[in-house]
Backbone as CSV, one residue per row, in Angstrom:
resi,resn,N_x,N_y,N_z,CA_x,CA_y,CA_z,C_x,C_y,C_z
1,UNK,72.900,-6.264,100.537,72.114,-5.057,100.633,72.198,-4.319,99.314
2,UNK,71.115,-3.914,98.833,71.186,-3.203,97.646,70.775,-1.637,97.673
3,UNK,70.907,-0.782,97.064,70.257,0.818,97.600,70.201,0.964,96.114
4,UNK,69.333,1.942,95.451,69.012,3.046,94.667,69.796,4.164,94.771
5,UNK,70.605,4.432,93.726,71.208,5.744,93.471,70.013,7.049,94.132
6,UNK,70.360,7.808,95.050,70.001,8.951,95.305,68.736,8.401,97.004
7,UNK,69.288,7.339,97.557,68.777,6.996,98.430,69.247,7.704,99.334
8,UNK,68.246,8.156,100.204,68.455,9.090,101.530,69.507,8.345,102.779
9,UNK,70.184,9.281,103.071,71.177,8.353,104.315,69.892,8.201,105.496
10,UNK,69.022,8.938,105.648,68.207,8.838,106.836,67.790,7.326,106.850
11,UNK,67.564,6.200,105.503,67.220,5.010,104.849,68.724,4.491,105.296
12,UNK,69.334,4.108,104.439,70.209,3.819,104.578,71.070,3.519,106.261
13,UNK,70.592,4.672,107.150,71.194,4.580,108.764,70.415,3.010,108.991
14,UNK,68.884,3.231,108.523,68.314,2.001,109.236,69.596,0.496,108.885
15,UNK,69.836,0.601,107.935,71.154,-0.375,108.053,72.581,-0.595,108.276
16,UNK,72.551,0.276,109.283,74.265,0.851,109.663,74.681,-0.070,110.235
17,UNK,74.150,-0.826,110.622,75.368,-2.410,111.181,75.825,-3.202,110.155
18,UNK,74.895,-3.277,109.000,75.054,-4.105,107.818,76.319,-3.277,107.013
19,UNK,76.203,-2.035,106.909,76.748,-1.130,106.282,78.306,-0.954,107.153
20,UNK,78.539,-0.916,108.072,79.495,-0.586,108.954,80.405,-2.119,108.876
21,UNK,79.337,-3.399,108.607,80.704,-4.650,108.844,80.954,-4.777,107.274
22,UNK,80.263,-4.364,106.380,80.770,-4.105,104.940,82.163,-3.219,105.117
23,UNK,82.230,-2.183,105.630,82.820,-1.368,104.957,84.508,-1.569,106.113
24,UNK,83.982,-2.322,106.768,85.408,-2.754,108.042,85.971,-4.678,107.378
25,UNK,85.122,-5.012,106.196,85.812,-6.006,105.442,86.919,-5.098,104.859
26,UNK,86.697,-4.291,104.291,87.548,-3.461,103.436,88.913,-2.708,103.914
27,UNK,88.311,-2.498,105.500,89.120,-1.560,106.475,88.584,-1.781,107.826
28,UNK,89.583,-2.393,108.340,89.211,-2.967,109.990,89.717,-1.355,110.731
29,UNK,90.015,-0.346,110.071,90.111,0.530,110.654,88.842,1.445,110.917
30,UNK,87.832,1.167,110.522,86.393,2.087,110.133,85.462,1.957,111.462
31,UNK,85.321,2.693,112.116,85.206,2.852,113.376,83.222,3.053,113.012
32,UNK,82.836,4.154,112.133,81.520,4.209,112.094,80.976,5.180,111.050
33,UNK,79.909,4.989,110.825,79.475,5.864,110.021,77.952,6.170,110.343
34,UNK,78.063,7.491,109.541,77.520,9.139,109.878,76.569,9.426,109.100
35,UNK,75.369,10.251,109.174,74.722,10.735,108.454,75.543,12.226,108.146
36,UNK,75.813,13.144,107.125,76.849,14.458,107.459,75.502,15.076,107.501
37,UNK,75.547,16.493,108.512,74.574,17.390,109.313,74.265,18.119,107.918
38,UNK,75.308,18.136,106.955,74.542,19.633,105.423,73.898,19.030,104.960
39,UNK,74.736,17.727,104.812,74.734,17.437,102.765,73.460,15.723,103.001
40,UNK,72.961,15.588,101.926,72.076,15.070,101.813,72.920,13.092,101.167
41,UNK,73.619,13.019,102.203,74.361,11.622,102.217,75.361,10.980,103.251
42,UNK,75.722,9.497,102.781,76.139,8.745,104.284,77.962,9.367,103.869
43,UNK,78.506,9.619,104.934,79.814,9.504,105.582,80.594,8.558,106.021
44,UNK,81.140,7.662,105.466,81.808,6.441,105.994,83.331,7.089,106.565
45,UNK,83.623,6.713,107.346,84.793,7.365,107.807,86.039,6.127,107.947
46,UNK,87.262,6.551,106.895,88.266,5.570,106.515,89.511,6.611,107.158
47,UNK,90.775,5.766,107.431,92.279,6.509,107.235,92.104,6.539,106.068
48,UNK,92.260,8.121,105.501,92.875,8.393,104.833,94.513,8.391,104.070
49,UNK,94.714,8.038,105.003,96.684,7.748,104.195,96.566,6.571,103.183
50,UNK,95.198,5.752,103.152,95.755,4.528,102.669,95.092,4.547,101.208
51,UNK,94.483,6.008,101.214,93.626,6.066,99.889,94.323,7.280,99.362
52,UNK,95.368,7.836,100.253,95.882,9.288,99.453,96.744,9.230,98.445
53,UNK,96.269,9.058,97.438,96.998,8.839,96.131,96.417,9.460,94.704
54,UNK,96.545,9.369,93.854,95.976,9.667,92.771,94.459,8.910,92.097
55,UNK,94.941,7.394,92.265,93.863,6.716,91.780,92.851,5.773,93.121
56,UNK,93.141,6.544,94.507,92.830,6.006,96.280,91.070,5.677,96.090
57,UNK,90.212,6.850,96.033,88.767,6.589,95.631,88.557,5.783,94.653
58,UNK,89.064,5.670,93.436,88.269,4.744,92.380,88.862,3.277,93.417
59,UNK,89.458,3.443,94.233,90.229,1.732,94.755,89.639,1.450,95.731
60,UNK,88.866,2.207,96.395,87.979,2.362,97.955,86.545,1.908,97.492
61,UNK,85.889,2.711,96.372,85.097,2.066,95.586,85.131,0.978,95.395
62,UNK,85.948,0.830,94.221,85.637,-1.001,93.599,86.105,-1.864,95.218
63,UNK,86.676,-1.117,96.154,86.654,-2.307,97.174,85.402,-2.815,97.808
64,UNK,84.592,-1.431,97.696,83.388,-1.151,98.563,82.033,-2.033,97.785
65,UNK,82.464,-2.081,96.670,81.117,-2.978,95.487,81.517,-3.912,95.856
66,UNK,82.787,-4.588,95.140,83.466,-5.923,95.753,82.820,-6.779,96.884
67,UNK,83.319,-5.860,98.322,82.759,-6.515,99.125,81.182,-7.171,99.296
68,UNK,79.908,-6.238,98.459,78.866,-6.154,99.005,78.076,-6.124,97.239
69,UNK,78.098,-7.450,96.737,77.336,-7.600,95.374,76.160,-6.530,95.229
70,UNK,75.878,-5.744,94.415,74.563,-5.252,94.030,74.666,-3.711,94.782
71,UNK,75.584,-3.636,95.544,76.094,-1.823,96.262,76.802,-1.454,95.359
72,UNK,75.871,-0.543,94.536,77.072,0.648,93.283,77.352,2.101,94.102
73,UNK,78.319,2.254,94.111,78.558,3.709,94.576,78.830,4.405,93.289
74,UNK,78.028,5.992,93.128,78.344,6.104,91.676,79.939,6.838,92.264
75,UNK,80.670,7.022,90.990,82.388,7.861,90.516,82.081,9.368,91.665
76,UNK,81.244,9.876,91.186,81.728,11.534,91.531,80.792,11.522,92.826
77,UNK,80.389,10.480,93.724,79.858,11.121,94.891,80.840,10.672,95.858
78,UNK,82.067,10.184,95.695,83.030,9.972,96.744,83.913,11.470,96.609
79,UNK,84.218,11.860,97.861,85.339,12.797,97.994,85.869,12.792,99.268
């Protein structure tokens, strides 16, 4: 699956099964993911303990490309 930087999660939901067994390669803990009700992007929902560290997002990332050739997540839209 590939997306465009600044692709709407409303797009993106249409592939939430594709998106959801991506992101449970990474973490068999990832139960589902969300459109968030403000903000204009997808919500993947991880334990956090296993990313709470200093360098946890840049490692959740490159896991998240890794898994899924041609999916860039850019640096500063993870938090």
């Amino acid at each position: 699956m590939m997306a465009r930087f600044g692709v709407s999660a409303a797009i993106l939901l249409r592939f939430k099964k594709e998106i959801l067994e991506a992101a449970r390669r990474a973490d068999r803990a990832i139960i589902n993911v969300v459109a968030n009700e403000t903000w204009a992007e997808l919500n993947i929902l991880v334990p956090n303990d296993r990313y709470c560290y200093e360098n946890g997002l840049v490692d959740l990332r490159e896991q998240m490309e890794a898994e899924k050739l041609g999916v860039v997540v850019p640096p500063p839209s993870m938090k």
